[in-house]
C-alpha positions, 0 to 999 in steps of 0.5 A: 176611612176611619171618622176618626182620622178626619176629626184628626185632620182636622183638629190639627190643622191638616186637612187643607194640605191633605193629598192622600190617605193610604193605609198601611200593613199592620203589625201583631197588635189591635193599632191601625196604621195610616200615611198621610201624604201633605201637600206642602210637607213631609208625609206624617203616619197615624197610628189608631188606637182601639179607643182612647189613650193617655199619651202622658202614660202610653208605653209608647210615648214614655220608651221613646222618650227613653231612647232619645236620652239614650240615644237611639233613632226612633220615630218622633212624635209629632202630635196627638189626640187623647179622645181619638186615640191617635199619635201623629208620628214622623214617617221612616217610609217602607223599607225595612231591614228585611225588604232591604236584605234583597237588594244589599251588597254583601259589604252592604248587609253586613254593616247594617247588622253591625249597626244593629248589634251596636244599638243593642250594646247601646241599649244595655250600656245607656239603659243601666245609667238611665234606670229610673221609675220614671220609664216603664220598662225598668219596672217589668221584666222577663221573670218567672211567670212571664216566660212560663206564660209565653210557653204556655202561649205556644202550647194552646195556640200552636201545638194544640190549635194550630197543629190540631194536637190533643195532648193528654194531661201527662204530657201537659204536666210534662211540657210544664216541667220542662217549662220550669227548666228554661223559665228559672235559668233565665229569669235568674240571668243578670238583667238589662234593658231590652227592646223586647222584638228587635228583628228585621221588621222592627228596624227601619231603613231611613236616609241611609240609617237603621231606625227602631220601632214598636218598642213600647213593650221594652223590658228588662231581660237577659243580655242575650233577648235582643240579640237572639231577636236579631240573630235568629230572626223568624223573617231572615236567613242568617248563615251560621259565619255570619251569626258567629260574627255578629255575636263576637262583635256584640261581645266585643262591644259588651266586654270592655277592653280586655274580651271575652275569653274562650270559656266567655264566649262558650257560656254566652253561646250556650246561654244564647241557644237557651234564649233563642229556644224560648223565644223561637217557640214563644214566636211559634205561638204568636204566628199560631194565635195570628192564623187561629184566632186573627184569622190572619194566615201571613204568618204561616210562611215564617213558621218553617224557618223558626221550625228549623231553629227550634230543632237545631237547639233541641238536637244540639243538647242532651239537656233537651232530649226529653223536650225534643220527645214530647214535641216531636209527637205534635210537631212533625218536624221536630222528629 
């Protein structure tokens, strides 16, 4: 075990109730996670730092503070060490909304996508009335170089590391062009305040309720980033009747009382697939770093479903025709 967590324990008083330490599955990040079972009370969790921290300025601590003004359900913040690098938070146990997928009733499953569309309603709505430099996420934003930056990712780390593809600087220069494209459409769309991975993994299942984590890399960002998060999620298979109606009840939610009309709900769809084309290959180069570079192969499974959505959005547009060519060449899959 990790001196540090003992020192931890300690500090806090903790040690004498102490009956287990039991570490947890990780996530994406360099943050270790371990739960902490208590004799005489509730199980807390440690999250472990790489080295130190400043929990006054830590993303973390400040975008929590933002959803409960909001307010959304989070984890809350128990205690900390600045020295150790270690915040003490409240356990929402292990089921997330994709384990939790397994065992719903239809009626079940339903209902706890609405919630979460509803958080995400929420957020946008509250987020415009709560903007202020007191929080990080409204100083930084999908633009330009961010999203440039995220398809770049996915071309060293996915098709090039990955998939073993030698591209020539022509269809670098091409790949870049399209790149252009679909970073300046959105990063010149309206922007609200998102959580940034808001899918399956990243939402709870706690005494009946949805509960969101790992949310200290919130933004601003198109309307549509969270949703397309949550609607075509690399970890769970959504059918399209159930993606149809999730997003009419986000637009219900969004639009007031008087609707989105016909022409509302065919721009937002469109502009939706263009998100989910970004992000979906955007996810591509994480899943493509974490086996490459981590040396962590669990990712590889969830690859073919984000894949599928990939192709679904090339082929469902003649805008993308040229992109669909240049990756098909790399990309099996997307022939």
């Amino acid at each position: 075990m990790d001196p540090r967590i003992t020192a931890y324990l300690d500090e806090q008083g903790l040690t004498p109730s102490v009956t287990k330490v039991v570490p947890l599955t990780g996530d994406a990040s360099d943050r270790r996670y371990f739960r902490v079972r208590l004799a005489d009370g509730d199980p807390i969790v440690l999250s472990l730092h790489a080295g130190p921290i400043d929990f006054a300025a830590l993303p973390f601590v400040l975008v929590a503070r933002l959803l409960r003004a909001i307010p959304l359900p989070a984890p809350a913040i128990l205690h900390h060490s600045d020295a150790l690098g270690i915040l003490g938070l409240q356990d929402l146990g292990d089921v997330t909304l994709q384990a939790h997928l397994g065992v719903a009733s239809r009626a079940e499953h339903a209902a706890l996508y609405r919630q979460a569309v509803g958080f995400i309603a929420t957020l946008q709505q509250r987020g415009r009335d709560l903007a202020s430099n007191e929080y990080p996420p409204f100083g930084i934003a999908f633009d330009v170089e961010k999203l440039t930056w995220e398809l770049e990712f996915f071309v060293k780390h996915y098709v090039m590391a990955y998939r073993g593809a030698g591209l020539t600087e022509a269809i670098r220069a091409a790949l870049r062009e399209e790149w252009a494209g679909i970073a300046e459409e959105l990063a010149a769309e309206p922007r609200v305040l998102c959580h940034r991975d808001y899918h399956s993994r990243n939402l709870m299942l706690h005494e009946g309720a949805l509960h969101i984590i790992d949310f200290q890399d919130a933004r601003m960002g198109p309307d549509t980033y969270d949703l397309v998060s949550l609607l075509r999620d690399s970890y769970v298979d959504l059918t399209p009747a159930q993606v149809d109606e999730l997003v009419a009840y986000f637009l219900a939610l969004t639009r007031g009382p008087q609707g989105a009309g016909p022409a509302d709900v065919a721009e937002f769809r469109r502009r939706f697939d263009l998100m989910a084309l970004q992000r979906n290959l955007k996810a591509l180069g994480t899943f493509g770093y974490q086996t490459t570079s981590r040396r962590n192969p669990v990712y590889i499974q969830y690859m073919p479903r984000t894949l599928s959505y990939v192709g679904a959005n090339l082929g469902a547009s003649p805008r993308f025709g040229r992109l669909r060519e240049l990756l098909a060449g790399p990309i099996a899959e997307l022939r």
